[in-house]
C-alpha positions in Angstrom: -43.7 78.0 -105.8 -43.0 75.2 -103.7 -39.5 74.5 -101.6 -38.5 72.1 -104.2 -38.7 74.8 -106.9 -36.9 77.2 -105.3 -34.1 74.9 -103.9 -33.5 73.9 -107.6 -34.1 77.6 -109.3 -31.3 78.8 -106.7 -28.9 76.0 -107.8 -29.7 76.6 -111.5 -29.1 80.3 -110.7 -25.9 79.2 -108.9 -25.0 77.0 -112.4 -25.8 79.8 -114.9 -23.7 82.6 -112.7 -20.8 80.2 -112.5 -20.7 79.6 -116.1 -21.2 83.2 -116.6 -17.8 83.8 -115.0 -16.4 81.6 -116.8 -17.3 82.5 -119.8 -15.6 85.8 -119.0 -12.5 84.5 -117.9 -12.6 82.4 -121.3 -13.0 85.8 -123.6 -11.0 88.4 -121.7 -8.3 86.2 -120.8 -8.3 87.0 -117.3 -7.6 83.6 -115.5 -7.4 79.8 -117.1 -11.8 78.8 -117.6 -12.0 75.4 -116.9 -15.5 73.4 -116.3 -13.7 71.6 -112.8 -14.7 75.5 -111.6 -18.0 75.5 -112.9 -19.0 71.9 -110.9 -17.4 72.8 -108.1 -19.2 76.5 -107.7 -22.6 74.5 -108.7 -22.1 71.9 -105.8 -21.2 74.8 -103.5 -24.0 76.4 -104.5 -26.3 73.1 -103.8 -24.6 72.2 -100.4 -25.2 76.0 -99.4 -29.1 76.2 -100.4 -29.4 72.3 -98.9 -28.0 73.2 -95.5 -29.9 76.5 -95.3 -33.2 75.0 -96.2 -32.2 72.6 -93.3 -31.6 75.0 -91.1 -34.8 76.4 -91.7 -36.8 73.5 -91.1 -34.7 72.9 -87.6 -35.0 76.4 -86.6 -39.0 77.5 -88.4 -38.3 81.2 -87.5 -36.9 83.4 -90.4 -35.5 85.6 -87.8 -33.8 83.2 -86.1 -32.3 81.0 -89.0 -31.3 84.6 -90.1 -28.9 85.0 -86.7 -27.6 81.5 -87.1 -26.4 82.0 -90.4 -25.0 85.5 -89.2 -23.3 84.0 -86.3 -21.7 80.9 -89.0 -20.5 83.8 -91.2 -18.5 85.6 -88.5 -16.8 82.3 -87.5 -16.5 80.9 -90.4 -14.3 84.6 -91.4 -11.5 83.5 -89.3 -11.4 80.1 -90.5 -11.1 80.5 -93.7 -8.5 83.6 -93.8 -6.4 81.8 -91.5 -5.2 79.5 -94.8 -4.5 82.8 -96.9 -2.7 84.2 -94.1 -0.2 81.0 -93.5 0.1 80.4 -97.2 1.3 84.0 -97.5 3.5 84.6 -94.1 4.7 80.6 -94.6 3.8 79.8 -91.0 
């Protein structure tokens, strides 16, 4: 399998999970399904396989694109609770 084909099979992975939840939503009544959630989850899902197969070409060392995306994650946590939390305490 080449890098192309897998950068494409993880987005149409990322598609058919989206729609899958949606789907869900649509027959259990759970939340509103609505395809605006469905594009935006798929161009997550691209900009997120597109920046790590970057990464991997900048870095070349599994191990080490491993630790960078660890090290993202952690700082990213912060950054994206912070929203919730002023949202929810109205700060």
């Amino acid at each position: 399998m080449t890098r192309r084909t897998g950068i494409w099979t993880s987005v149409l992975v990322v598609l058919c999970a989206s729609v899958a939840v949606e789907v869900v939503q649509g027959v259990f009544g759970l939340r509103a399904s609505d395809i605006d959630d469905v594009i935006a989850n798929t161009l997550g899902g691209f900009l997120g396989v597109a920046f790590f197969t970057l990464l991997l070409v900048l870095v070349r060392r599994w191990s080490r694109v491993m630790a960078v995306m660890a090290v993202l994650s952690l700082l990213a946590v912060p950054m994206l609770s912070y929203p919730l939390f002023a949202v929810r305490l109205r700060l």
